[in-house]
C-alpha positions in Angstrom: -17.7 30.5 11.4 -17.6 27.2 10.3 -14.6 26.8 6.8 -15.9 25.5 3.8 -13.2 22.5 3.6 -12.0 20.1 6.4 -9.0 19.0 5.0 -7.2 21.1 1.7 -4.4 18.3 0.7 -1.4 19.0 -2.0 0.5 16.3 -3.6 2.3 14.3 -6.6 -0.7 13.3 -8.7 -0.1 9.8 -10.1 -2.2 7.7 -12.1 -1.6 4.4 -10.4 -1.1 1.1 -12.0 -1.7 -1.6 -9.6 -0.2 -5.1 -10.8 0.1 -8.7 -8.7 3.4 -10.7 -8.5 6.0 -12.2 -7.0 9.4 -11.7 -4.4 10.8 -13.6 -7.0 9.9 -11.7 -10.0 11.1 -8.6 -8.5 14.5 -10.2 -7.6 14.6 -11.0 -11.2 13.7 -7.5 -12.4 16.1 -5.6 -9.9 13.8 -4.2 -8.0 13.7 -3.0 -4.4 11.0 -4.3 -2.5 8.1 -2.5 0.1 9.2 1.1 -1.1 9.0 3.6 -3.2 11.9 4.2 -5.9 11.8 7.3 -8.8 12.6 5.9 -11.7 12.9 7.5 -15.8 10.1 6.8 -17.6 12.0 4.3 -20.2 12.9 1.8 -17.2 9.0 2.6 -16.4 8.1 1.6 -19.7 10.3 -1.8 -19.6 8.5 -2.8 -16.3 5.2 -2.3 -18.2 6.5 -4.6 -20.9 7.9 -7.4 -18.5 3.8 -7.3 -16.5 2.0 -7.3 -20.2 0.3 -10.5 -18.8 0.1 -9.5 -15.4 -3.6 -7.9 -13.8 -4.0 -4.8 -13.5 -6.0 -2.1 -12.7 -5.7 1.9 -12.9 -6.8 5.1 -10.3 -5.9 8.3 -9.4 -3.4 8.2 -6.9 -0.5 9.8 -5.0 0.0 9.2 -1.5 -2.3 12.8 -0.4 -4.8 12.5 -3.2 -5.4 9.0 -1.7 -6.0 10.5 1.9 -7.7 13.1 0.8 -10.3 10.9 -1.3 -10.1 8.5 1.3 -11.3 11.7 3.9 -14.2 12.4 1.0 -15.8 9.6 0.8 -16.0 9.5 4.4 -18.1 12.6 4.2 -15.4 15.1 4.5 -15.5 18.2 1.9 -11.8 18.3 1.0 -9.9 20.1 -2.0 -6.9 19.1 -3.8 -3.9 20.8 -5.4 -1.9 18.5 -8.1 -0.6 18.8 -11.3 -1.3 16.7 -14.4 -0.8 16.8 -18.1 -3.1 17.6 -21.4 -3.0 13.6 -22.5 -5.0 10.9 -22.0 -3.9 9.7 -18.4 -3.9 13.5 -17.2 -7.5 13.1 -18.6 -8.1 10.4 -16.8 -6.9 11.6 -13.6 -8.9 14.8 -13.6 -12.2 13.1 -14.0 -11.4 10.0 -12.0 -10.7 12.7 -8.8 -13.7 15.0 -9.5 -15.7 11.9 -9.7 -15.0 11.4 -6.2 -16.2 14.9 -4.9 -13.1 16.2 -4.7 -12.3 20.0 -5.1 -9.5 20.8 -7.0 -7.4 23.8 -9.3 -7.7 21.1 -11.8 -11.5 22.2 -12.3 -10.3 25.6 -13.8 -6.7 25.3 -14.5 -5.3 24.9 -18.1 -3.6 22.0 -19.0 0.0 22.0 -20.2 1.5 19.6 -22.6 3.5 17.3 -20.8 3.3 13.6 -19.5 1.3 12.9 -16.4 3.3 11.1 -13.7 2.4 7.2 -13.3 3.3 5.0 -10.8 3.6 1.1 -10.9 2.4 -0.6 -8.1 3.6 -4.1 -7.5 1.9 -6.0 -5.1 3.4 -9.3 -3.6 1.6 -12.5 -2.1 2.7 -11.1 1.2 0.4 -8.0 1.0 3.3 -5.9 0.7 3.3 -3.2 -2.2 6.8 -2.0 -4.2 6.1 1.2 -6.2 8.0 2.4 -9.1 7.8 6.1 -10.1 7.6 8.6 -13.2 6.9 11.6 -11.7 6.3 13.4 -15.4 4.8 16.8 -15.0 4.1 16.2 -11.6 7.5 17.3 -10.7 6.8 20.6 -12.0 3.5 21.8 -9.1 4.4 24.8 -8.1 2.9 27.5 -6.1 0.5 28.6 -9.0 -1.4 25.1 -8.4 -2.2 26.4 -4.9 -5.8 28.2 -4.6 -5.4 30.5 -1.6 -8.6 31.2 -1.1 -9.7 27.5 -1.0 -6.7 27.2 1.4 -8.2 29.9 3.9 -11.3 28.3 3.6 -10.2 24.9 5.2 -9.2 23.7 8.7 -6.3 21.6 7.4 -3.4 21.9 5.2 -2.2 18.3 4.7 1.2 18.2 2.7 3.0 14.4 1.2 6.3 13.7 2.0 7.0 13.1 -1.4 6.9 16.6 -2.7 10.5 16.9 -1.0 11.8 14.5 -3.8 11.3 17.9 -6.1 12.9 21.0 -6.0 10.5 23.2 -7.6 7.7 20.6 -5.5 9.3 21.2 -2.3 9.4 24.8 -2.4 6.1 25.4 -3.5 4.8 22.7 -0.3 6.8 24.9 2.2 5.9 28.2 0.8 2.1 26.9 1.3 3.1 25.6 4.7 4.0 29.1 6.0 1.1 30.2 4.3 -1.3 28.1 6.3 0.7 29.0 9.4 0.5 32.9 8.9 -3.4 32.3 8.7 -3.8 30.1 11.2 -4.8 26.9 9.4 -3.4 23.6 11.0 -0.8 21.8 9.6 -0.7 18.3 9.2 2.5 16.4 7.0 3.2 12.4 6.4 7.3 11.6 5.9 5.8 9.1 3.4 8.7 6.6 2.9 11.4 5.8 4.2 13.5 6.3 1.1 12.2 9.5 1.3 13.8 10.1 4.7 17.1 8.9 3.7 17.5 10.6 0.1 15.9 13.9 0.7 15.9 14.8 4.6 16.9 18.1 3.8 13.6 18.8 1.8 11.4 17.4 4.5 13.1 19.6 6.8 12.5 22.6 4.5 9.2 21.7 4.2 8.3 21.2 7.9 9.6 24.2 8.5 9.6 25.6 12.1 7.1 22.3 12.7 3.5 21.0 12.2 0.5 20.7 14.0 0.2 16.9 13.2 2.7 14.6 11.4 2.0 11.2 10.4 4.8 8.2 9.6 5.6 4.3 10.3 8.0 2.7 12.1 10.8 3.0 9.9 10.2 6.6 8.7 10.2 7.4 12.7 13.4 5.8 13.8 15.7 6.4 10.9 14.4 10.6 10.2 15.4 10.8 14.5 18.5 8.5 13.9 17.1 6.3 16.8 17.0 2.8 17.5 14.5 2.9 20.2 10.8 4.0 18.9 10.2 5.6 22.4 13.4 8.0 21.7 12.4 8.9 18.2 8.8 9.7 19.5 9.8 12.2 21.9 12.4 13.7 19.5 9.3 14.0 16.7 7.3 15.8 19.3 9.8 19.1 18.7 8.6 19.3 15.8 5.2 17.9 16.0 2.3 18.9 18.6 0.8 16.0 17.9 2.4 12.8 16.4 0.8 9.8 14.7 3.0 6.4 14.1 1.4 3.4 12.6 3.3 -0.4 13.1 0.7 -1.9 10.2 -1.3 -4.8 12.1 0.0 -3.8 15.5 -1.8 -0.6 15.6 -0.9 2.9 16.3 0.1 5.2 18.7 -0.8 9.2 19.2 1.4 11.3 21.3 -0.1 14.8 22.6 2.3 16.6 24.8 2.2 14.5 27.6 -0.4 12.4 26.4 0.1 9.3 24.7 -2.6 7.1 23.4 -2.1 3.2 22.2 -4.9 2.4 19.2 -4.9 -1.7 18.8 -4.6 -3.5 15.4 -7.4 -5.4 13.7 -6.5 -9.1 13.0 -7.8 -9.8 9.2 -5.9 -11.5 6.5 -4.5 -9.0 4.4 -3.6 -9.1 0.4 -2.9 -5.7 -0.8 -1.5 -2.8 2.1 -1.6 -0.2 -1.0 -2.9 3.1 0.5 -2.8 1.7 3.8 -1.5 4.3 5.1 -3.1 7.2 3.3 -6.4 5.9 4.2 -5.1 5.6 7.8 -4.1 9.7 7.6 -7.5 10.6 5.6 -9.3 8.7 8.2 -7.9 10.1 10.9 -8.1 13.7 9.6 -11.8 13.3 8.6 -12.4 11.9 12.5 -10.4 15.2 13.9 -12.4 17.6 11.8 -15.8 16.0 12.1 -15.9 16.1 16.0 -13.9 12.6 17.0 -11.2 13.2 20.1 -7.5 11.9 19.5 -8.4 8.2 20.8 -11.7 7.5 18.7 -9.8 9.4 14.9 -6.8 6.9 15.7 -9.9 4.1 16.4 -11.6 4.8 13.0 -8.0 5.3 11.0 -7.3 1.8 12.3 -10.2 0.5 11.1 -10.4 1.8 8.1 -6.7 0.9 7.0 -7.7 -2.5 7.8 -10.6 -3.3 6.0 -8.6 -1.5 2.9 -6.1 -3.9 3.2 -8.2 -7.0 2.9 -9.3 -5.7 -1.0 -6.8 -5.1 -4.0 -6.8 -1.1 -4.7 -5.9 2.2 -2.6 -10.3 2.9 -2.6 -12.4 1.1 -0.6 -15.0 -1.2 -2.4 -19.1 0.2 -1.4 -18.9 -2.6 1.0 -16.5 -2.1 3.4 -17.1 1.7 2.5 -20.2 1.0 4.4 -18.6 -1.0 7.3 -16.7 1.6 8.4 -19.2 4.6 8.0 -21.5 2.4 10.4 -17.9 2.1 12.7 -18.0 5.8 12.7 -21.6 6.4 13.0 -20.9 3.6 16.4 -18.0 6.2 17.4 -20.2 9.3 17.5 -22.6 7.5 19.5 -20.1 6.4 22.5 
């Protein structure tokens, strides 16, 4: 019997603020580059002030509700568990991710007074993207955001890396992970960041539990959560934990190790401007490739593709256009 949801996702929901500048002005503003820092919503508010002039656009965001739209809208039924505040950006956020065909608690759930978590996104002439992050009520998700039923109704359980940088967060994320493992859902988690890795391995760990079916991660997140040098090394120690791993190196590709299998997905050569969402795309992609009938080699294909036409557009959604490029890319899959 076939589940009503491919992919049920939980995250940090963040109403993303997505603003173009410079190396420079970062430098200036004391801020660390191509990563993701917390920060208290007063510094938040005195990075608004110093990019008044700056362009800028707004959409819900967070790293999973970014894969899991990204899985949506390529034709994948998903459902999303966040939390989000009673004001105007919580509003915002609700509609903005129902508006996409999303499932979520937020249809039915009560909203709390609170302040909805916002994240600044900084994006550089290099492509690269620096985010800067409230968290706000967001912190606060906790098992009561998770619809169980929904949950047993999906192939996938897809947890952020993120949620470990909260207490209540992360407990609520591994208490669903054993969930989805006593029921027999698959499992897949994204380390998310590499600051992530360093500040709060202990939470990923929590959260990962006795291991995942699928875990996604870059370069960096790969070598420095298996203390390795050598990507090879931190690969096979990722596969203990992992029955299947997924690392992306950006424009060189990707690779996919199964067991004994290990697959090599090439980059795409385009000029990119903004690699916000990158890699969510890349994991919705993949996930809406696994659960729609693709093999390992042709869901790593489409993610690749996917990511890449993303990055050649400013914003974490892909415009109708290349929306439409890499449907036909898929359609071309299922036909090989």
């Amino acid at each position: 019997m076939s589940k009503r949801y491919h992919i049920y996702g939980m995250g940090n929901a963040l109403v993303d603020f997505e603003i173009e500048t410079t190396a420079d002005q970062l430098t200036k503003l004391n801020i660390d580059k191509g990563i993701m820092t917390l920060i208290e919503e007063e510094r938040q508010d005195e990075l608004f002030d110093a990019f008044q002039t700056h362009r800028h656009s707004r959409a819900c965001g967070g790293s999973a509700a970014n894969t899991i739209i990204g899985a949506q809208t390529l034709g994948s039924a998903c459902f999303y568990s966040c939390k989000v505040a009673s004001d105007e950006v919580g509003d915002f956020y609700k509609d903005d991710l129902l508006n996409h065909g999303v499932h979520s608690n937020l249809s039915s759930e009560i909203l709390e007074d609170g302040k909805t978590g916002k994240c600044l996104v900084l994006i550089t002439d290099d492509a690269d993207r620096t985010m800067n992050t409230f968290l706000g009520i967001t912190s606060n998700i906790n098992y009561q955001q998770i619809d169980e039923s929904a949950l047993m109704d999906s192939e996938y359980l897809y947890v952020e890396g993120y949620l470990a940088g909260s207490p209540t967060a992360l407990v609520a994320a591994a208490k669903a992970m054993k969930f989805a493992k006593d029921k027999g859902i698959k499992t897949a988690f994204s380390l998310s960041d590499p600051n992530m890795v360093r500040f709060c391995r202990e939470g990923l760990d929590s959260i990962i539990g006795d291991g995942v079916d699928l875990l996604f991660c870059n370069y960096d997140e790969a070598t420095d959560y298996t203390n390795t040098e050598n990507l090879n090394d931190a690969i096979d120690k990722l596969s203990q934990i992992a029955k299947t791993v997924v690392v992306t190196l950006g424009p060189r590709g990707s690779i996919i190790v199964d067991g004994q299998d290990r697959i090599e997905v090439k980059g795409h050569d385009v000029d990119a401007i903004d690699t916000n969402g990158a890699g969510d795309l890349f994991a919705g992609s993949f996930l809406h490739g696994l659960t729609n009938g693709h093999n390992l080699e042709k869901s790593g294909r489409l993610a690749s593709f996917a990511s890449a036409q993303l990055v050649t557009q400013f914003g974490p959604r892909l415009t109708e256009e290349n929306l439409a490029v890499v449907r036909q890319f898929s359609d071309e899959l299922n036909q090989e």
